[in-house]
TORKERO-10596 format. One line per 5 residues: for each residue x, y, z negated of C-alpha. Coordinates in steps of 0.5 Angstrom, whole numbers, padded with zeros to 4 digits. Example, Ala and Ser with C-alpha at 12.3 -4.5 7.8 and 13.67 -1.06 7.14 Angstrom:
BEGIN
0025,-0009,-0016 | 0027,-0002,-0014 $
! end
This chain:
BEGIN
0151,-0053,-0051 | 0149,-0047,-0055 | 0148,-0042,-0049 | 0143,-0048,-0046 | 0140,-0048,-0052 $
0139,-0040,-0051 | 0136,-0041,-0044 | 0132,-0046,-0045 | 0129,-0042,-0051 | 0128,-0036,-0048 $
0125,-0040,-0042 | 0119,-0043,-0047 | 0118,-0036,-0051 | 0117,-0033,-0044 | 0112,-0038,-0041 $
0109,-0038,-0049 | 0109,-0031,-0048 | 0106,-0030,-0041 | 0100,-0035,-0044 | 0099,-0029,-0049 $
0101,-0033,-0056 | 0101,-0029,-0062 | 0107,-0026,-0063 | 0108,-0029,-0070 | 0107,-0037,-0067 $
0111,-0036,-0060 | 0118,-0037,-0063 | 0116,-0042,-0069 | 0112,-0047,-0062 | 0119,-0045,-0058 $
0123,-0048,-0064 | 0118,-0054,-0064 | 0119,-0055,-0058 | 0126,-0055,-0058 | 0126,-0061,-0063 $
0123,-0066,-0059 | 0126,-0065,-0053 | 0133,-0067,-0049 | 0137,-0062,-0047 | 0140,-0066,-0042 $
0134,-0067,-0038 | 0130,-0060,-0040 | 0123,-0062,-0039 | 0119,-0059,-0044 | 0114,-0058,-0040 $
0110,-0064,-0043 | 0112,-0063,-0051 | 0110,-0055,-0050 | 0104,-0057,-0047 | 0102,-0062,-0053 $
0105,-0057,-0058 | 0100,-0051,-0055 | 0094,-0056,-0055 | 0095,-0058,-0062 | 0095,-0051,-0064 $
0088,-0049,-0060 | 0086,-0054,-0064 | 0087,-0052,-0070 | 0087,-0045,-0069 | 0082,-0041,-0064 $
0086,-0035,-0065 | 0094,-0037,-0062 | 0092,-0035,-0055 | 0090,-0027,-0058 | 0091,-0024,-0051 $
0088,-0028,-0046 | 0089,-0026,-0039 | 0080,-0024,-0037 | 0076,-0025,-0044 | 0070,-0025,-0040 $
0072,-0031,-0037 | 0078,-0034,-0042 | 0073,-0039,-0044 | 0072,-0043,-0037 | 0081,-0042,-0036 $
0083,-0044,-0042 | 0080,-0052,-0042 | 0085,-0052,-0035 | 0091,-0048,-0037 | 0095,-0054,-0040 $
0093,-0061,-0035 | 0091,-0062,-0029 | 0083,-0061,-0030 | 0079,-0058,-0025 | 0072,-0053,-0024 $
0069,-0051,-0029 | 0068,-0044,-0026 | 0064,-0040,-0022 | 0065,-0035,-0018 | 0058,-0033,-0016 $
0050,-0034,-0017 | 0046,-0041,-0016 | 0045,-0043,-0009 | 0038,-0042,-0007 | 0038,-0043,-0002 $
0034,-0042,0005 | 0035,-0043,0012 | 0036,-0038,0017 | 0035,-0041,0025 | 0037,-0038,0031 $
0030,-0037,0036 | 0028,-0035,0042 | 0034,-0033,0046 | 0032,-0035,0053 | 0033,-0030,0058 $
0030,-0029,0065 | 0029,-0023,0070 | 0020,-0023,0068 | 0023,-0021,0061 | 0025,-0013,0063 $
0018,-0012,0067 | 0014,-0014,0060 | 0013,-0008,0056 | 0012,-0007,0049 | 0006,-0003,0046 $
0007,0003,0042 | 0003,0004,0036 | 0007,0009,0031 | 0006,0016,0032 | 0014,0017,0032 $
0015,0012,0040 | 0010,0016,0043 | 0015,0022,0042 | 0020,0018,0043 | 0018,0017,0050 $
0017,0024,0052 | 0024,0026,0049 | 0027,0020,0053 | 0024,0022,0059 | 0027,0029,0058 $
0033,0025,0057 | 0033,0022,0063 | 0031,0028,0068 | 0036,0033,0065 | 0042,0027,0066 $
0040,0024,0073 | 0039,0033,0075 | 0045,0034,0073 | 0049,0028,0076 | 0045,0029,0083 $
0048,0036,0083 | 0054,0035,0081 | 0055,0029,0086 | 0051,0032,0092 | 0058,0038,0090 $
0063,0034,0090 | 0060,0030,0097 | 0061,0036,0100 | 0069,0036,0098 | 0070,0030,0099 $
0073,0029,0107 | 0070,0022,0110 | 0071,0023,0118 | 0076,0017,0119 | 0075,0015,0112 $
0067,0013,0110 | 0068,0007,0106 | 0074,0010,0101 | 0069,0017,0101 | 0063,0013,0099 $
0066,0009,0093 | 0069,0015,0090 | 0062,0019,0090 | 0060,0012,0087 | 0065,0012,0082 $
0064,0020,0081 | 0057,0020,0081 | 0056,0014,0075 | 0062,0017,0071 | 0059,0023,0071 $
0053,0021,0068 | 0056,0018,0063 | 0059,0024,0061 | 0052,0027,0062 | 0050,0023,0057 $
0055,0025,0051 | 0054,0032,0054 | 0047,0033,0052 | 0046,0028,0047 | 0051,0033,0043 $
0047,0039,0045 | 0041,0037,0042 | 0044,0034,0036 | 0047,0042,0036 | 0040,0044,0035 $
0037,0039,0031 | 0044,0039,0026 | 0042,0048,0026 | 0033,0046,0026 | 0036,0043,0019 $
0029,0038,0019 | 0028,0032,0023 | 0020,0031,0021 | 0020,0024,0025 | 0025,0021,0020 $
0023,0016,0015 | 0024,0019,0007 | 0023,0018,0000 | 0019,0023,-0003 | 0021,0020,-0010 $
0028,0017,-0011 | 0024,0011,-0014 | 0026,0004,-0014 | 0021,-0002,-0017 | 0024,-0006,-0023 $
0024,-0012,-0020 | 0028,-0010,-0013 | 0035,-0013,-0012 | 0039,-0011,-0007 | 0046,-0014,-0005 $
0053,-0010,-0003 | 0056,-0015,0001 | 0063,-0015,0002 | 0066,-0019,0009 | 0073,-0019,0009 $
0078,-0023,0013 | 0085,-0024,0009 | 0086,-0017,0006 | 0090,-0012,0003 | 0085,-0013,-0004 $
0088,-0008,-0007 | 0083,-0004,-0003 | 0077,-0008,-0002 | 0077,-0008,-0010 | 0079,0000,-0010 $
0073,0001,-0005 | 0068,-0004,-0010 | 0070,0001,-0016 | 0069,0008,-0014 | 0063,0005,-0011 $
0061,0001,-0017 | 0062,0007,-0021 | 0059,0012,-0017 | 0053,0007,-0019 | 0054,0006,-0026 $
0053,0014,-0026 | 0046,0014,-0022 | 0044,0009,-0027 | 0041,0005,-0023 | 0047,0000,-0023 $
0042,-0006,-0026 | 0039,-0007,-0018 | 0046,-0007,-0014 | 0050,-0014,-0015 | 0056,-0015,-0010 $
0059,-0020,-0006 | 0066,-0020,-0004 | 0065,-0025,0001 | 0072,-0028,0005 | 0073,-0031,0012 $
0081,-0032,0010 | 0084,-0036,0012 | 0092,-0035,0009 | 0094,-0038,0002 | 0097,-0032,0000 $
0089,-0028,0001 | 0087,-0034,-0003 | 0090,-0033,-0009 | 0090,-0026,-0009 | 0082,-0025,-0007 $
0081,-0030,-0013 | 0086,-0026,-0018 | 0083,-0019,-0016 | 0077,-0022,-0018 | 0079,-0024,-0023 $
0082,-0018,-0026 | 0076,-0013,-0023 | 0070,-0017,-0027 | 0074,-0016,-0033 | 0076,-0008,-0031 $
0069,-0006,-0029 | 0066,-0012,-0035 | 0062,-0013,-0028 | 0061,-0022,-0030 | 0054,-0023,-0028 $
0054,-0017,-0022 | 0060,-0018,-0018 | 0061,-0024,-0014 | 0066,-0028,-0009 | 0066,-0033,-0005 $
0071,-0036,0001 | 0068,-0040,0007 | 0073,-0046,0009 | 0071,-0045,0016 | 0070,-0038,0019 $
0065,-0040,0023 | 0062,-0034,0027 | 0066,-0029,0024 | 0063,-0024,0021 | 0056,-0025,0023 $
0057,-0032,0021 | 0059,-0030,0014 | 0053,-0025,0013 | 0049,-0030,0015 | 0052,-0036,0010 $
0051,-0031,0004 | 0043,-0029,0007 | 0042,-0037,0007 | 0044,-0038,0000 | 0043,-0032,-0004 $
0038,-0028,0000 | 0032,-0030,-0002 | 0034,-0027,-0009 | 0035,-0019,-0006 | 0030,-0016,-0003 $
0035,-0011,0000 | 0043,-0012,0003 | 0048,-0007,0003 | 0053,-0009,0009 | 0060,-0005,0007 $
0067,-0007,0011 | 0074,-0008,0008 | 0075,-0001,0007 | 0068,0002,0006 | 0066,0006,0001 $
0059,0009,-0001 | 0057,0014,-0007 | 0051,0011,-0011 | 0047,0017,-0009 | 0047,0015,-0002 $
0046,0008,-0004 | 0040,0009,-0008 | 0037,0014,-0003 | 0037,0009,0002 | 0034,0004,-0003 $
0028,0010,-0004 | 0028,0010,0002 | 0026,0003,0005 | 0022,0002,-0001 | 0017,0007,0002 $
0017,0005,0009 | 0016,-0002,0010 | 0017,-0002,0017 | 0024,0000,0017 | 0028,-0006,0017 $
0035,-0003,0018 | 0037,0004,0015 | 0044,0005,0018 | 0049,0011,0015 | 0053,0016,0019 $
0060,0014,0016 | 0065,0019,0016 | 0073,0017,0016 | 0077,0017,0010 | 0084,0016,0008 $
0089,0017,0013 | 0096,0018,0013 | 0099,0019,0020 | 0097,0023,0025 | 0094,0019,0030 $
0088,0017,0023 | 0088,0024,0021 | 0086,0026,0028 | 0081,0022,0029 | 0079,0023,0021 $
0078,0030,0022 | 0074,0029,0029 | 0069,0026,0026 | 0068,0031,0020 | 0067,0037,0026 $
0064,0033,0032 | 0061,0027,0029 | 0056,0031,0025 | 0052,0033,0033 | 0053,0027,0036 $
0050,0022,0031 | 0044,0028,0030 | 0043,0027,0037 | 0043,0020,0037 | 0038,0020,0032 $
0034,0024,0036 | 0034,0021,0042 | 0033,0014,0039 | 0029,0015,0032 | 0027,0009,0031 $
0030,0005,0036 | 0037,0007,0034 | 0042,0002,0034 | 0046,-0001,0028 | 0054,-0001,0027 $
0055,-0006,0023 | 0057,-0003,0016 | 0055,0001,0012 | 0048,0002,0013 | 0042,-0003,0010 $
0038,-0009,0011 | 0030,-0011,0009 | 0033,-0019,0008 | 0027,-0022,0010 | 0026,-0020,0017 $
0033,-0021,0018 | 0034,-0028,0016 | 0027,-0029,0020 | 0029,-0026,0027 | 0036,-0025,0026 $
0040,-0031,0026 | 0045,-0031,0033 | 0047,-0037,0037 | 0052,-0040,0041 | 0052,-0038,0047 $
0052,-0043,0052 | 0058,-0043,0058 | 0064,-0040,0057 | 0068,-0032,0054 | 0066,-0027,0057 $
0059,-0028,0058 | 0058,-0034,0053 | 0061,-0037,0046 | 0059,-0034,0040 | 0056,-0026,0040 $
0062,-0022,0038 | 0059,-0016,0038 | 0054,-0018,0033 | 0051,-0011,0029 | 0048,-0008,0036 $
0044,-0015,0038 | 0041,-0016,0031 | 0039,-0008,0031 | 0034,-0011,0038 | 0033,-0017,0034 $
0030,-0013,0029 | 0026,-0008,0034 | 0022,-0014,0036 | 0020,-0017,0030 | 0017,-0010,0030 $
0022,-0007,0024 | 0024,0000,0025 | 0032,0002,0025 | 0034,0008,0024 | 0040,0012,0023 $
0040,0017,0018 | 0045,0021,0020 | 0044,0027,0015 | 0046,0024,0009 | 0052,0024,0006 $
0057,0019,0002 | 0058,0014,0007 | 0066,0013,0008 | 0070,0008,0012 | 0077,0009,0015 $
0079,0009,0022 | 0086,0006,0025 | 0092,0008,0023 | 0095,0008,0030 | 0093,0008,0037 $
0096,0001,0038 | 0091,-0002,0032 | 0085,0002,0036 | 0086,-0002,0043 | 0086,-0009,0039 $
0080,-0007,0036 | 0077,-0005,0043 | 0080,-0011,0046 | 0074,-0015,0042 | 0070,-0010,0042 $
0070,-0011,0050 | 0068,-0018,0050 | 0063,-0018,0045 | 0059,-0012,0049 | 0061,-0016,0056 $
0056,-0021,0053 | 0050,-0016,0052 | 0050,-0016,0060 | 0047,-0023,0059 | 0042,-0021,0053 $
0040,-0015,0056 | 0035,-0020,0060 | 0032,-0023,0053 | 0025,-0024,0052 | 0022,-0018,0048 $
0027,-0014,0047 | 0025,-0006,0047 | 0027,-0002,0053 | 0031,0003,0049 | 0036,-0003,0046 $
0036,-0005,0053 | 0039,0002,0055 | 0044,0001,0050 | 0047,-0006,0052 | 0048,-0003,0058 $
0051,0003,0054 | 0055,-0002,0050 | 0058,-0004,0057 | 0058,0003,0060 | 0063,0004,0054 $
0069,0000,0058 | 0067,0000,0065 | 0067,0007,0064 | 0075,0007,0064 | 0076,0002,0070 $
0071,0006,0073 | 0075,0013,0072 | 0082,0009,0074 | 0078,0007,0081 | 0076,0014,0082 $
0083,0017,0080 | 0087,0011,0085 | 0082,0012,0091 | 0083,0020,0090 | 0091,0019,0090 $
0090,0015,0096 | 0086,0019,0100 | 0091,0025,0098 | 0096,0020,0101 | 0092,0020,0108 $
0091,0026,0108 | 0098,0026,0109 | 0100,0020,0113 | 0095,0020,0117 | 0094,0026,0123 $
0088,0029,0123 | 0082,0028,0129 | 0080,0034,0132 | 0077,0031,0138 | 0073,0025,0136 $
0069,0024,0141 | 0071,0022,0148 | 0071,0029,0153 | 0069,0033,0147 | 0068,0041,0149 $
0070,0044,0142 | 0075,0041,0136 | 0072,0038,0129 | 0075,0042,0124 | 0075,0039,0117 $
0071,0044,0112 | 0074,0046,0105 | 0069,0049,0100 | 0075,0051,0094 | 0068,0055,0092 $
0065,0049,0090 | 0070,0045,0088 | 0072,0050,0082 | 0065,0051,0079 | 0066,0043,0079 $
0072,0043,0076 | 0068,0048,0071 | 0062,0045,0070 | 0066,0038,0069 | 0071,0041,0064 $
0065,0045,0060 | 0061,0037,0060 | 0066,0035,0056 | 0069,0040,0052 | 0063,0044,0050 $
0062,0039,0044 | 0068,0040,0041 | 0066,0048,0041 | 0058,0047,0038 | 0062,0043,0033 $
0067,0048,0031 | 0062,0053,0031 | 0057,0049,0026 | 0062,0049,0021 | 0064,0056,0022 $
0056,0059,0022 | 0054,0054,0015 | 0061,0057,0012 | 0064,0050,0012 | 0071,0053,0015 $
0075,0053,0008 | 0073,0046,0007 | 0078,0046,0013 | 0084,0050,0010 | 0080,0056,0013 $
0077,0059,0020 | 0085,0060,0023 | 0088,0052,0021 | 0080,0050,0023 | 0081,0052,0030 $
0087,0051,0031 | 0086,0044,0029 | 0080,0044,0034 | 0085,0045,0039 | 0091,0041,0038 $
0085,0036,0037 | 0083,0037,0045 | 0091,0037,0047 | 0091,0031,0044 | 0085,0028,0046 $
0087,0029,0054 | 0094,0025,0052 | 0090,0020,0050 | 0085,0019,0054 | 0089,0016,0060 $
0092,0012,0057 | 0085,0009,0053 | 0083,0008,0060 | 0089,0004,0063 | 0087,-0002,0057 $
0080,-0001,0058 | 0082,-0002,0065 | 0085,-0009,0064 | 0082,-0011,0058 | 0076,-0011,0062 $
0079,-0016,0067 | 0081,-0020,0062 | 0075,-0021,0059 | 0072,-0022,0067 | 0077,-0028,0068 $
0075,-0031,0062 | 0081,-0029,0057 | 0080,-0031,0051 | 0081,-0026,0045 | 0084,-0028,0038 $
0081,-0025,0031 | 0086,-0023,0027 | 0086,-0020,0021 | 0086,-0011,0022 | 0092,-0007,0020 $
0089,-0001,0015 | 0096,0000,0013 | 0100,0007,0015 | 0105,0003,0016 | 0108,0007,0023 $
0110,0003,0029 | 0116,0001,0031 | 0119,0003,0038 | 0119,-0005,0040 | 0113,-0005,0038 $
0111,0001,0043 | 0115,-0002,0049 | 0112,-0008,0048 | 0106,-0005,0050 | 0107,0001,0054 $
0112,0000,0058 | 0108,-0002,0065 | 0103,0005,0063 | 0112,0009,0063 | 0112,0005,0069 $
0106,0006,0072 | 0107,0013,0070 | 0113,0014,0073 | 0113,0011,0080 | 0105,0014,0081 $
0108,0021,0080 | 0114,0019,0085 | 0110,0016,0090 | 0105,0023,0090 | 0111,0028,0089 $
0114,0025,0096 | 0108,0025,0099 | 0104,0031,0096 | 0106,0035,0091 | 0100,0040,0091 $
0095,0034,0088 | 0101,0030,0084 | 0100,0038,0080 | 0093,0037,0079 | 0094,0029,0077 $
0100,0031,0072 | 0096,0031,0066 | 0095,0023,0068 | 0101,0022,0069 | 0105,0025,0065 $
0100,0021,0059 | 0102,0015,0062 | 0109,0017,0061 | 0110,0019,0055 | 0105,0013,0052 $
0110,0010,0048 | 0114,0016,0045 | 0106,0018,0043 | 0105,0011,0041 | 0109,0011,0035 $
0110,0019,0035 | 0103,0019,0032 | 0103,0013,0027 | 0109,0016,0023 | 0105,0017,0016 $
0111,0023,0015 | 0108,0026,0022 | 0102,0026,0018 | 0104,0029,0013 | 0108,0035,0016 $
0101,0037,0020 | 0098,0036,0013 | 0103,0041,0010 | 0102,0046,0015 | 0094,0046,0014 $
0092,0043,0021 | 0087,0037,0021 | 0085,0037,0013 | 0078,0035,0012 | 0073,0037,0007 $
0075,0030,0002 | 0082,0032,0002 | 0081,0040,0000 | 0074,0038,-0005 | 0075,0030,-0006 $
0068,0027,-0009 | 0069,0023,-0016 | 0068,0017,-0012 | 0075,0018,-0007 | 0078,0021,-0014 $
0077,0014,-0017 | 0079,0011,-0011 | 0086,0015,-0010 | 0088,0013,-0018 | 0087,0005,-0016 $
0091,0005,-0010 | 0097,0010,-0013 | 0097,0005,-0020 | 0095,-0002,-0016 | 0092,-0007,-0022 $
0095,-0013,-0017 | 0103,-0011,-0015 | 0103,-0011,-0008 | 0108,-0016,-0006 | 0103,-0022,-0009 $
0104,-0028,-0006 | 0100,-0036,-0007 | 0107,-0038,-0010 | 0104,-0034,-0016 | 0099,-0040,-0016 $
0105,-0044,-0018 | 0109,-0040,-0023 | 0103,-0037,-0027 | 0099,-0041,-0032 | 0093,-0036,-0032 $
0093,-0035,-0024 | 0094,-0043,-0023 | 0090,-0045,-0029 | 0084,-0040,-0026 | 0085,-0042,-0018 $
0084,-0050,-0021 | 0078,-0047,-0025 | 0074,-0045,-0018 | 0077,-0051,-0015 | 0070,-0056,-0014 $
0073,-0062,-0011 | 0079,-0065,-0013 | 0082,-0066,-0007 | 0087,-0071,-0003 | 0094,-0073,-0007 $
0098,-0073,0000 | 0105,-0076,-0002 | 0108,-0073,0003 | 0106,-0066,0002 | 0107,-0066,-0005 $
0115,-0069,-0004 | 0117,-0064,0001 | 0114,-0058,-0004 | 0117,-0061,-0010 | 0124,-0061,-0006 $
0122,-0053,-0003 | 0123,-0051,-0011 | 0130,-0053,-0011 | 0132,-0052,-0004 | 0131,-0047,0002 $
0125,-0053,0005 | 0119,-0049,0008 | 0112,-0050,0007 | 0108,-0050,0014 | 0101,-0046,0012 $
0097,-0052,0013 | 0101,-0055,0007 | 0101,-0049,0004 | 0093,-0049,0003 | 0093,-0057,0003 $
0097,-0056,-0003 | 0092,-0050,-0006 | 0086,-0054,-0005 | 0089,-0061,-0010 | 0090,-0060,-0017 $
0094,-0064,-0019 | 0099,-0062,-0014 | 0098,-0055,-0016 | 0099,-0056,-0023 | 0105,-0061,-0022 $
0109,-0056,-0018 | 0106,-0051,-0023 | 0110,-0056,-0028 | 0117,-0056,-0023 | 0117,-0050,-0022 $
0119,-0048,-0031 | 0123,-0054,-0031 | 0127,-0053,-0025 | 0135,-0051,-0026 | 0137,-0044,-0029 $
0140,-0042,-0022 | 0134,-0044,-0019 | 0129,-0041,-0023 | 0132,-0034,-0024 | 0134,-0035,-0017 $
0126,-0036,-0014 | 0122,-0033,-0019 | 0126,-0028,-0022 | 0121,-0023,-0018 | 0115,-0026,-0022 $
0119,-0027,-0029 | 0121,-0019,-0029 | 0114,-0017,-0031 | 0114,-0021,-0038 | 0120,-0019,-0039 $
! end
């Protein structure tokens, strides 16, 4: 008997405890608990429950270690009953609407041409045209080359659909190739005269500007590390008053819910941020990301003048945050200002090639996106801000009618709303020279094509809105563009097939010499190599030159030690280019297929992003890649029986398509990361000279405030989690029986809750608040057994 005295005691002291009772009234309350009840049946929940309340009411100060003071007062009332509401995680509604409008499409549409009134579209017409002769020149003499390498006698069609296919190709790559040139000369010029600017960092008291955060079942730990290194970073700008934040989540997993809310909870408290950080969860998620951006403008956007749009694990500096703000507060024409992120926080291979890419090269091509475009640039959909009125007026995006590809909701949001806002007569803009803007790449390549996948489908739709009323030719040119972007990958596998196939001809089939009936004198075939070698060339300098502008800016502006030095940063650059080719067949081959898909109708699912550094398993990898080894595999076979010249010549292909699976997982490892990052290759200038917002952001993530293994059953076990989950709560839900039993009973058994019963549990109080009550009273060996991981951190 004494034994389950002890238990019983200590089980009452660490729920006394956990409240945050003085220590000097915890055992005494213990002990009168333990006077009142039955040791046989041992619920006590009742008995404590009435004990503490008597002794709030006596005394304000019992609980003097309450979990949020800045909140304390709303959870408390909910702490020991069933109640519900009486907390608000964000402002007043003031709301407005926000409708989608003229969406019609027809083919009169492309012929009507906007006039040009600022200086800066007069100039943009000339660069343009520029754009255009230096591309459609090029293309016309490297395919007018390549006509006279290609063999058509006996085969025209096959020839005439490769010099298609290599013609459009080659002036995709064109247009990287000279997008990058000029951003070269304009990163060296250092001046962009046409870019909007703010000749003082000035900001009107009255201004108000949002940073909204979307999030889709999380890791919260580092929504919220990125919202403190921001918030911080502002707080040190002083200008902090202007900026509220909204995290704004579509998730849809119990244990998201319970730790978005408990994140909340903790960061208001560690930043004293009540009153200027916010959170809100839509219960549908409807039209995911835009729809969210659009749920916070139609109720809070008439309160700000400006929105911030961030992803999950974007960071920005507070000075980039209020240049930007100077910025639009000067040009009220400008409706969107978007930022050049550059990538952060990478720990396997695959991220940290792509991080250290967009340090080296990203610089020349945003440059020289920003000078063919200037106000007609396109908007990424983070990290960049937007004038709210105009957009809650022209921006709102429909349903499309009819089916996937082509119909259902815009998933490719962010470059629709850019030619929304252009036809509202709004400028965007890309200010690709200011510095501070931060987000993460995918850690691995898998993680990168899943992105793609829905990528693929949402600019597939933008073929259809390319025929849109009003919308200015450049953001017609960068629909086809947003195509061009997968198309581009079916099109090399179409070039590459069709060459093989010819190779494989020109082997099968004995050539004609006499194709005319009594002719004199034989045809022969005529080989220009000449020609086909200053092909090769010009093709190779295209594509890789860029890389070198890039590599040569940071060496001449005196950057390269930022990169470990000159040595480890061209080494980089060049283990960066091996790279690349490896990859780039295999990103061609599910561009490919991805495409088709999305042509056959395909449906794409939206899942939550892997951000983690976790690696891939070789499973994982099989799953996904054994068609490209097998593909690989007999593709070679096929080619080195029949003609082993070309097989060597399509190796770097095949040998891609081969080791896919082994690069797949290789490049995910943190530990493969790691050991290029010992040895000096791919660093970053943010891991050599990390700016204080990114040191903030690496002491969160290294001592989380919230343990990374939180689930929603800490809603059942914590008094404080549970009690300000029921506060937030605004209905008080349906009592469902049998959901209730069946949890009831997964408390003392291996029963399993399905999600649905999980989050109809989450959203009735009295429920929750029974189970919260069960799960203390359950049996010794049970409570240890389930809860032990949650009792070990207030013991």
């Amino acid at each position: 008997m004494a034994a389950i005295t002890l238990k019983l005691t200590r089980r009452i002291l660490a729920y006394v405890w956990l409240l945050g009772v003085t220590s000097t009234r915890s055992l005494e309350i213990a002990l009168n608990v333990m006077r009142k009840i039955s040791l046989i049946t041992s619920n006590f929940f009742d008995e404590l429950a009435g004990e503490l309340l008597n002794g709030i009411s006596n005394d304000d100060s019992l609980i003097d270690d309450p979990r949020w003071p800045g909140i304390s007062k709303n959870v408390l009332s909910k702490l020991l009953n069933d109640g519900y509401g009486g907390l608000t995680s964000t402002p007043p509604i003031n709301r407005s609407s926000m409708v989608p409008k003229g969406f019609l499409v027809s083919l009169s549409n492309l012929f009507e041409l906007p006039a040009s009134k600022a200086f800066w579209e007069t100039v943009a017409k000339r660069r343009r045209r520029l754009f255009a002769i230096l591309v459609i020149a090029s293309t016309a003499l490297a395919t007018y080359l390549m006509s006279l390498i290609i063999y058509f006698r006996s085969r025209a069609l096959l020839g005439y659909l490769m010099l298609f296919a290599f013609a459009v190709l080659f002036a995709w790559i064109s247009v990287g190739f000279w997008t990058a040139l000029v951003g070269f000369i304009s990163v060296l010029r250092g001046v962009d005269r046409y870019a909007p600017k703010a000749k003082v960092r000035g900001i009107k008291d009255d201004t108000r500007v949002a940073l909204v955060f979307p999030i889709y079942n999380e890791d919260v730990n580092r929504v919220y590390a990125g919202i403190e290194a921001t918030y911080r970073s502002l707080e040190r700008t002083g200008k902090l008053k202007h900026y509220d934040f909204y995290v704004l989540s579509d998730s849809n997993d119990p244990d998201s819910w319970v730790c978005e809310e408990l994140a909340w909870a903790e960061w208001c408290e560690r930043l004293k941020a009540k009153g200027k950080l916010f959170y809100r969860r839509r219960t549908r998620n409807v039209k995911k990301k835009s729809g969210n951006i659009a749920d916070f403008c139609r109720r809070w956007g008439k309160n700000y003048k400006y929105m911030i749009v961030f992803d999950a694990d974007s960071v920005m500096t507070g000075d980039i945050l209020v240049q930007m703000t100077a910025i639009m507060e000067a040009n009220p024409k400008v409706g969107i200002l978007q930022s050049a992120p550059k990538a952060i926080g990478r720990r396997s291979l695959y991220g940290r090639i792509q991080q250290f890419a967009t340090y080296v090269y990203g610089p020349i091509f945003a440059a020289g996106l920003s000078f063919w475009q200037l106000g007609d640039a396109q908007y990424w959909g983070h990290n960049a801000i937007i004038r709210i009125k105009p957009f809650m007026e022209n921006c709102a995006l429909p349903v499309l009618p009819g089916d996937p590809p082509f119909g259902g909701e815009i998933l490719s949001h962010d470059f629709v709303e850019a030619a929304l806002m252009r036809r509202a007569g709004y400028e965007v803009w890309l200010s690709y020279d200011l510095d501070g803007s931060y987000e993460e790449t995918p850690p691995t390549l898998l993680e990168e094509l899943s992105r793609d996948r829905r990528w693929c489908q949402g600019n597939l739709q933008h073929l259809r809105l390319f025929l849109l009323k009003g919308i200015i030719p450049a953001h017609r040119f960068l629909f086809l563009n947003g195509v061009m972007i997968y198309g581009s990958g079916l099109l090399w596998f179409c070039f590459i097939f069709m060459s093989s196939l010819q190779a494989l001809l020109d082997v099968w089939i004995e050539p004609v010499y006499f194709p005319a009936e009594y002719a004199l004198f034989p045809e022969w075939p005529v080989w220009y190599p000449g020609w086909a070698i200053f092909l090769f060339i010009v093709t190779v300098v295209l594509l890789f030159l860029p890389k070198l502008l890039g590599l040569y800016l940071v060496i001449v502006k005196k950057r390269a030690e930022l990169f470990g030095g000159t040595g480890k940063l061209v080494s980089s650059v060049l283990l960066e280019t091996l790279f690349s080719v490896l990859f780039a067949p295999i990103k061609m081959l599910f561009h490919s297929k991805f495409l088709l898909l999305a042509l056959l109708g395909k449906k794409v699912g939206w899942g939550p992003q892997e951000r983690s550094d976790v690696g891939l398993s070789w499973r994982q990898a099989l799953k996904f890649h054994w068609k490209d080894t097998l593909i690989g595999l007999l593709w070679g076979t096929i080619l080195w029986i029949v003609n082993p010249a070309f097989c060597i010549w399509l190796s770097p292909i095949l040998v891609s398509f081969v080791l896919s699976i082994f690069l797949s997982v290789w490049t995910s490892r943190p530990t493969v990361g790691g050991l290029f990052k010992r040895h000096g290759i791919f660093l970053t200038p943010q891991e050599m000279d990390p700016s204080p917002e990114m040191k903030v952001l690496a002491e969160v993530l290294a001592n989380p405030p919230l343990p990374a293994d939180q689930d929603f059953k800490l809603a059942l076990f914590d008094p404080w989690v549970n009690a300000l989950h029921r506060s937030l709560l605004r209905k008080r839900g349906r009592l469902m029986p049998e959901v209730l039993k069946k949890a009831l009973n997964a408390i003392d058994s291996k029963e399993v809750l399905s999600r649905s019963e999980i989050m109809a549990l989450l959203r009735s109080p009295v429920m929750l608040f029974e189970l919260h009550k069960r799960v203390w009273e359950s049996p010794e060996d049970k409570f240890i057994e389930k809860w032990s991981k949650y009792l070990s951190r207030i013991q």
